[in-house]
N, C-alpha and C positions, 0 to 999 in steps of 0.2 A: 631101220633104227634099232631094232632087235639085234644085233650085231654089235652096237656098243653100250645100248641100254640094260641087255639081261648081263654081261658080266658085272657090270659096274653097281645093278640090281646086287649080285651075290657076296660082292665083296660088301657092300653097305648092311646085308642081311646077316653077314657073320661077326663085325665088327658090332654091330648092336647089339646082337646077341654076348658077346664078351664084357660088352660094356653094360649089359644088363644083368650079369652074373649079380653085380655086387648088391641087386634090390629082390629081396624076398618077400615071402608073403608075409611076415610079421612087421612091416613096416609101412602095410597098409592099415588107414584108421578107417574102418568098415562103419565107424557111428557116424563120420562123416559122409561116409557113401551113402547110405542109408538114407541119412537126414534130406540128402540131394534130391535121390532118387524118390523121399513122399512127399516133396512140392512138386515135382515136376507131374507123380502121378496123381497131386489134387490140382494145380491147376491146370492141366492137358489131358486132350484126348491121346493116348501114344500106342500107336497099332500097326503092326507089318504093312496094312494096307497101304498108310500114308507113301510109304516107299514106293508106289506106283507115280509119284508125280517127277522124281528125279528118272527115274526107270523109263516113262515116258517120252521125256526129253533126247537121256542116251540114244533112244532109238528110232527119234527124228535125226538125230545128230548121224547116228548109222545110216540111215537110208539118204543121209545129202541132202537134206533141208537145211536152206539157208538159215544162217546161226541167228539171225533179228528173230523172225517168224518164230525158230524154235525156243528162244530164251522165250518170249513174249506168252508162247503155252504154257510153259513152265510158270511164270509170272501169276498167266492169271489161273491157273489151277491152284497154286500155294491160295491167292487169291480166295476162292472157293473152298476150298478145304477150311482157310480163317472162320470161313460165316459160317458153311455145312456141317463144321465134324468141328472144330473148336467151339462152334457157338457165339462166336464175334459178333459186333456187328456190322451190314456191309460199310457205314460211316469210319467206324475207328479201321475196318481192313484196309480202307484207304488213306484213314492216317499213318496205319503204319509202312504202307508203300515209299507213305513222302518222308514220313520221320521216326519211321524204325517202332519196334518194338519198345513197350513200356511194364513194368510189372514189381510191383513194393511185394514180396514172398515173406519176407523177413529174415532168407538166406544168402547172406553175402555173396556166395558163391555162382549161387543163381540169378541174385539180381543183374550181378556183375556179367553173367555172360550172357543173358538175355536182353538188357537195356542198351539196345544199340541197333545199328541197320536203318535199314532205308536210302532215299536215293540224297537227301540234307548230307548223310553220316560218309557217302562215297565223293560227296561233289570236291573234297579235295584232292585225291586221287584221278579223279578224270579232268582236273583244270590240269592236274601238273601232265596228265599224258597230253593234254591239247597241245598245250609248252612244248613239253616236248617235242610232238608230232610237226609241230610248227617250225623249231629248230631245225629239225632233222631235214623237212623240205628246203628251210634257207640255205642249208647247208650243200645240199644236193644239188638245187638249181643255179647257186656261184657258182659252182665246179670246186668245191672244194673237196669234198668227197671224190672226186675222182681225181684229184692232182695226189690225194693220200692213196688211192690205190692204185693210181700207175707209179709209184714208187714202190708199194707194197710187192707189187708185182714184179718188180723188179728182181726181187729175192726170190719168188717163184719160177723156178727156170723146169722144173718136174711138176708131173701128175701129182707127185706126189708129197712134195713142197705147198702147191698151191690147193691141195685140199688143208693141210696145215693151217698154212696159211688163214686160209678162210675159217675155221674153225677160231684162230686168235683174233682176227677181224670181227668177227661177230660181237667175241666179250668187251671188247675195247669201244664200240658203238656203243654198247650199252652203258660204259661208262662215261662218255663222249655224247650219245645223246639222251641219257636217263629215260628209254624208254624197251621195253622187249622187243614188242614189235618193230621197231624201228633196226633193230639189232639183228633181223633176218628180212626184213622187204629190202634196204638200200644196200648191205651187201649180197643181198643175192643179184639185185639189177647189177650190180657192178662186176657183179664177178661171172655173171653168165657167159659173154664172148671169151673169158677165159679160160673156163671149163670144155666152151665149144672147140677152141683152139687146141685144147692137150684131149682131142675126141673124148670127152670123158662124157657118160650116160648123167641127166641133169638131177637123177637121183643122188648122185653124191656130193652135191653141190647140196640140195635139200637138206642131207642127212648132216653135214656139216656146220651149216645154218642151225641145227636147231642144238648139235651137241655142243654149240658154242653159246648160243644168242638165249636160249629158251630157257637152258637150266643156271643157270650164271647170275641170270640177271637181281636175286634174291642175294647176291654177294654186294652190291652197291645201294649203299646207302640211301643216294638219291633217283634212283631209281625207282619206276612206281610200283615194283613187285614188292620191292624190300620196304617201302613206304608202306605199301598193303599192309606187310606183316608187323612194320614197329607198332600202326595204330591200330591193329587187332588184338596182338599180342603183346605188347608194350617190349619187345626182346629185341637190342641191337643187332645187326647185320654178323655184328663183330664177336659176336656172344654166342652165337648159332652158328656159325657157318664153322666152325672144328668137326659139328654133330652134322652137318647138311653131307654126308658122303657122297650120296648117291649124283648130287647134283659139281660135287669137283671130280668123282671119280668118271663122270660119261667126257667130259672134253678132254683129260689126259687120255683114258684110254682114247678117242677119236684121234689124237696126234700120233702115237703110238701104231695105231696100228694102219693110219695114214701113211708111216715112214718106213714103214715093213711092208708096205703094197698088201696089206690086208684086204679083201673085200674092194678095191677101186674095180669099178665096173666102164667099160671102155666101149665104144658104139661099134656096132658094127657095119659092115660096110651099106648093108640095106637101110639102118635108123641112121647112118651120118648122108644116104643120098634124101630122106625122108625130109629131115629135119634142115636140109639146105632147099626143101623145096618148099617146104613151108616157112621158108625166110625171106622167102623170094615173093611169096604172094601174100608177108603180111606186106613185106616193105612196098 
């Protein structure tokens, strides 16, 4: 994914940079920083240390620990940290598991980003991804998803067509079934005998999927990435996504340099007898 993630990384890092020209430092109001910054240091403990409980996780997440178990450390160490090092205590740390964090400071700014969280404040984003998820399987097991991609396919006659291909399949799921993941699991099932077909290595099939279905999905409204952000950040789809570069500039360039035979990675004769024999003894 370094292939179409760091260019579209540099173009997104030099356009912010121009478009940051026009904010100087005299246009920062430091009494409100200030102000921010001595509630947070009277009502928190805030210390480099805490950074071992995100750092922690990363590196279960590194070693392939299944993602439940590792969220679940992460959980309960924030957990711990509420009662050991903030001074919570352990009743309200489990109030604020189920209904978020609560806090009167008397700074707008702080109440506002603090007075929120928990799993009450997420439950509308995981009913709409059940929805979703649900959709996306009716859809799958009619055949209707696959009456759209053996047409789709149809237009794919090249390697290099149908990683295209696949890269706009993805965003269109996503608008189609409002959800991300759904935007890379049903088109990668669908599109895998096709990839086997033009011998392409299933890594570009992978890379496709995600320059299409992962970064996109924060472009559609109803969708639960873009849902995430209205009710975080109260900022339309439509209002952020001109500034979102990095997330339009990775599926252009993925097309682009799909139709230049950039980077397509092809089997070779030993992984396409491999990988027909390990089809033979899933089937």
């Amino acid at each position: 994914m370094f292939f179409t993630t760091l260019p579209a990384l540099a173009i997104a890092i030099i356009a912010y940079w121009f478009l940051g020209r026009q904010f100087g430092g005299d246009d920062l109001n430091n009494d409100k920083i200030s102000g921010v910054m001595n509630v947070l240091s009277e009502n928190f403990v805030i210390s480099p240390w805490l950074l071992l409980v995100p750092l922690i996780v990363i590196g279960l997440v590194a070693k392939k620990v299944p993602a439940l178990p590792a969220l679940a450390v992460g959980v309960f160490l924030g957990w711990l940290c509420h009662i050991f090092v903030q001074g919570g205590a352990a009743g309200d740390a489990v109030n604020t598991l189920q209904g978020g964090f609560s806090i009167e400071s008397g700074n707008t700014m702080v109440d506002e980003l603090f007075n929120r969280g928990g799993i009450d404040d997420m439950m509308y984003t995981v009913s709409l991804t059940i929805v979703a998820m649900a959709f996306g399987g009716v859809m799958e097991q009619t055949g209707m998803l696959k009456a759209i991609v053996e047409q789709i396919l149809k237009l794919a006659r090249s390697a290099r067509s149908l990683v295209a291909t696949t890269v706009l399949s993805a965003f269109f799921t996503n608008v189609a079934a409002a959800e991300q993941y759904i935007s890379i699991l049903l088109p990668g099932r669908m599109y895998t005998q096709a990839f086997k077909d033009k011998n392409l290595q299933s890594k570009n099939l992978s890379r496709a999927l995600e320059d299409g279905g992962t970064v996109t999905s924060v472009f559609v409204p109803w969708n639960t990435c873009a849902v995430f952000i209205m009710s975080t950040l109260a900022v339309h789809p439509f209002e952020y996504a001109p500034y979102a570069i990095l997330n339009f500039a990775v599926p252009i360039l993925a097309i682009i340099f799909a139709m230049l035979g950039y980077k397509i990675t092809f089997m070779s004769d030993q992984e396409r007898k491999e990988m027909e024999e390990n089809d033979q003894l899933a089937s």
